[in-house]
C-alpha positions in Angstrom: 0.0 0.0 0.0 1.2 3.9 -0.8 0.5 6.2 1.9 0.9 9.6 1.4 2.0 11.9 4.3 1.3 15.9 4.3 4.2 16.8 6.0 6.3 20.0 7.4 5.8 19.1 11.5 7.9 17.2 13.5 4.8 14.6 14.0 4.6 14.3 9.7 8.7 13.3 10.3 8.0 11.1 13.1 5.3 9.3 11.6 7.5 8.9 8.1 10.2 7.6 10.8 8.0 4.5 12.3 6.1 3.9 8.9 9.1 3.0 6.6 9.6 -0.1 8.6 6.3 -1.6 8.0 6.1 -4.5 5.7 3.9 -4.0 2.5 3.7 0.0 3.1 5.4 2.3 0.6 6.0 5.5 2.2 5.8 9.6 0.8 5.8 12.9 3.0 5.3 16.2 0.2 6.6 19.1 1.7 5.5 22.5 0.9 8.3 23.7 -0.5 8.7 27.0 1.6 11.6 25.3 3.7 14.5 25.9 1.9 17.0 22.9 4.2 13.9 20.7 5.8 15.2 18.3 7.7 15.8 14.7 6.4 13.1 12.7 5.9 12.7 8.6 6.3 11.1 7.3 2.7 10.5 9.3 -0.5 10.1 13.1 -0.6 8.2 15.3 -2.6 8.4 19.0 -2.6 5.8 21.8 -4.1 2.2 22.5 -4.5 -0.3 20.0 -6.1 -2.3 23.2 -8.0 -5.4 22.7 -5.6 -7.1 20.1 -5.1 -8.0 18.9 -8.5 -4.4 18.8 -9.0 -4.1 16.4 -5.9 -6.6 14.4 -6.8 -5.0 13.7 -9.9 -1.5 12.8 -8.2 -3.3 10.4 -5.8 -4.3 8.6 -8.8 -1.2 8.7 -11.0 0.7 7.9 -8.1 -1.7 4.6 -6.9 -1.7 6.4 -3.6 -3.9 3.8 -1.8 -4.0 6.2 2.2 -3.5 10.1 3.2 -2.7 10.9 6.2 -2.4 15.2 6.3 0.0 16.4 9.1 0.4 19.5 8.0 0.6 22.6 10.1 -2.7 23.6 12.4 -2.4 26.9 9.9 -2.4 25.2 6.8 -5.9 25.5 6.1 -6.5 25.7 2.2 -4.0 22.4 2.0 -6.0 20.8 4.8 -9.4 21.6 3.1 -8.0 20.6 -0.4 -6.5 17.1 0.6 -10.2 16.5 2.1 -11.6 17.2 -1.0 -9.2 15.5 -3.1 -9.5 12.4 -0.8 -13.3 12.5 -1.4 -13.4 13.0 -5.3 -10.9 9.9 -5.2 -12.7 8.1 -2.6 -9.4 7.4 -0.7 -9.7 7.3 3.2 -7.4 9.8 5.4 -7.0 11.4 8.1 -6.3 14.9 10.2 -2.9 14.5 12.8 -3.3 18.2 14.3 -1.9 18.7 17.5 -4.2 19.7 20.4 -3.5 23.7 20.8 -2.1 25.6 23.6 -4.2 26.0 26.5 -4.0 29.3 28.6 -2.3 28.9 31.8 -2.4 30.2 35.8 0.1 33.9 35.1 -1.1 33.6 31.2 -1.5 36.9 29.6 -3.5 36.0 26.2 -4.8 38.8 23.7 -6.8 36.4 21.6 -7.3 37.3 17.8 -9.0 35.4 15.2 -6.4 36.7 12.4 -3.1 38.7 11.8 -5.0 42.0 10.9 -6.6 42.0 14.6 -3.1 41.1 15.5 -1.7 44.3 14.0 -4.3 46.5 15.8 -3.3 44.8 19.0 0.6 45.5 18.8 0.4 48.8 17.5 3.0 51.3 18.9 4.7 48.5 20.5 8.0 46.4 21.0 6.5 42.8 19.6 8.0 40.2 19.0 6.6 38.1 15.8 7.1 34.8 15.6 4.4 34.0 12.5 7.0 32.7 9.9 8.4 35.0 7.2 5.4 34.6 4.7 2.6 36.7 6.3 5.1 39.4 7.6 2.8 42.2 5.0 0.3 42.2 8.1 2.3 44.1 9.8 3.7 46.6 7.3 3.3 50.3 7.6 3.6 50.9 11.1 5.8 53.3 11.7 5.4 53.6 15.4 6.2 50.0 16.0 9.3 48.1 16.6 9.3 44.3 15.6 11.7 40.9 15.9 11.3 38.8 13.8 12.5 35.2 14.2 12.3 33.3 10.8 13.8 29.5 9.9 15.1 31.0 6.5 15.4 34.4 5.7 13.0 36.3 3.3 14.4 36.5 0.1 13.6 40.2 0.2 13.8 43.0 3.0 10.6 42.4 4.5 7.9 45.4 4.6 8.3 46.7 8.0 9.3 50.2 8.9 11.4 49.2 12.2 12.6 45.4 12.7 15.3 43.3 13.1 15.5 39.8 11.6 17.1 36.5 13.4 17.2 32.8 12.2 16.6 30.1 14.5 14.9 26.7 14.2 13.2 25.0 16.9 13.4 23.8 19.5 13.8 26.3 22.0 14.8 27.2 25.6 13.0 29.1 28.0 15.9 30.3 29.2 17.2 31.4 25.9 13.5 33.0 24.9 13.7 35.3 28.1 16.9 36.6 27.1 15.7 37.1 23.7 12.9 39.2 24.8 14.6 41.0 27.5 17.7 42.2 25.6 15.6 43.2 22.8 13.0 45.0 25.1 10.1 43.5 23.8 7.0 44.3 25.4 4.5 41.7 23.4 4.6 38.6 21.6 2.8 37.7 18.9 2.1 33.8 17.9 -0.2 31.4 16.5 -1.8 29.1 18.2 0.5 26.4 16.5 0.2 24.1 20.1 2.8 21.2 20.8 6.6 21.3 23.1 8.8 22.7 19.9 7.7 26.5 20.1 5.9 26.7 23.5 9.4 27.9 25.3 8.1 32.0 23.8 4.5 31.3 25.9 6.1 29.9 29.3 8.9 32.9 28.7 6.4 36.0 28.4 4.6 34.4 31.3 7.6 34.0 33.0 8.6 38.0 32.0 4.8 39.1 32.7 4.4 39.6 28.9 1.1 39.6 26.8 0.8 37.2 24.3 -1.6 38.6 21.2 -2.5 34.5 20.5 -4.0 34.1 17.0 -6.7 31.2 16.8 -6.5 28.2 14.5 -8.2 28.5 11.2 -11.5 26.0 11.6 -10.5 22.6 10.1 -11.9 20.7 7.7 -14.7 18.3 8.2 -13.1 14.2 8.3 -11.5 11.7 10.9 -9.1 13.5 13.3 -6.5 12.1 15.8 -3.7 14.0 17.8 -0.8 12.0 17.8 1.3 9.6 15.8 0.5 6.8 17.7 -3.3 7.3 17.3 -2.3 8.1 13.4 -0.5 4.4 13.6 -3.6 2.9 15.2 -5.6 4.3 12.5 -3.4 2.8 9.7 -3.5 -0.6 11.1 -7.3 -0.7 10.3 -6.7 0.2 7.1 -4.3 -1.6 6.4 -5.8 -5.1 7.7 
């Protein structure tokens, strides 16, 4: 059997990790493409978008892809909503791995937004901190009476459109330890994040509650309709059904 993952989180790796063992199972994670040095991957590797979901449903069936397993991030909504529909035009089964999200804690100071304009608003004239990726930096452009770091995994290929920033680079995991210091040398005074959930990126939300710094926390996009788990082992439980 081909299963197809839809990777880019550590639980898409992990799950290519203890599936490449399995007797009879031919593995595939497709990445994004947005990573420019992802991390190695167990099994075969494809990079770059499908062209919607039409275009997916059409490599599920020139590739003989037989299960789909999307563990792509909590954020990725349009791929999320096009592998359902693409599973359902094919008449494939699959399945959601999404990570539970964060949940606010005792000394928590959450500003909770339902998208990166009401983020903007909510840091304005500020010291914030972004830590949303490089992509959807254009939120934030135009405000001149803001100060912003921004941590990215690659840098953007052009200056990004911010009046006053600086850049770093730095891949998860972090420390707390080295998050307070982050925030404290650069006297940030709010963070901004999505509410991306698992242990790689939480080290920012115990550090601001740690400095007494608010959090604007931006909600997950609703997901698509479909079979859900949380974990890779309830991902693997689900595969041994369907693979019997």
């Amino acid at each position: 059997m081909h299963l197809l993952i839809l990777g880019g989180t550590g639980e898409a790796a992990e799950l290519a990790h203890q599936t490449t063992t399995r007797p009879g199972l031919k593995v595939t994670t497709s990445l994004a493409g947005e990573t420019r040095n992802p991390a190695r991957l167990k099994g075969a590797v494809r990079s770059g978008s499908f062209g919607g979901a039409d275009g997916m449903a059409d490599y599920l069936r020139q590739a003989g892809v037989d299960l789909v397993v999307d563990a792509t991030h909590p954020f990725a909504a349009v791929i999320s909503h096009n592998v359902a529909k693409a599973c359902s035009t094919v008449g494939l089964p699959h399945v959601h791995l999404v990570r539970p999200p964060w949940e606010r804690q005792e000394g928590d100071t959450w500003i909770e937004v339902d998208d990166l304009t009401q983020a903007a608003k909510a840091v304005a004239g500020r010291r914030a901190f972004l830590t949303i990726g490089r992509v959807e930096l254009g939120w934030f452009a135009g405000m001149e009476d803001s100060w912003f770091l921004v941590r990215v995994i690659d840098p953007p290929a052009e200056p990004p459109p911010l009046a006053n920033h600086h850049i770093i680079e730095g891949r998860p995991p972090f420390t707390i330890g080295d998050e307070r210091a982050l925030m404290s040398d650069h006297k940030i005074d709010v963070v901004v994040s999505k509410n991306s959930g698992g242990a790689a990126t939480y080290a920012k939300i115990a550090a601001a509650r740690s400095l007494a710094l608010p959090v604007v926390m931006v909600r997950r996009p609703a997901p698509p309709d479909g079979p859900t788990v949380v974990s890779v082992e309830e991902t693997l439980e689900w595969l041994a059904t369907h693979q019997a």
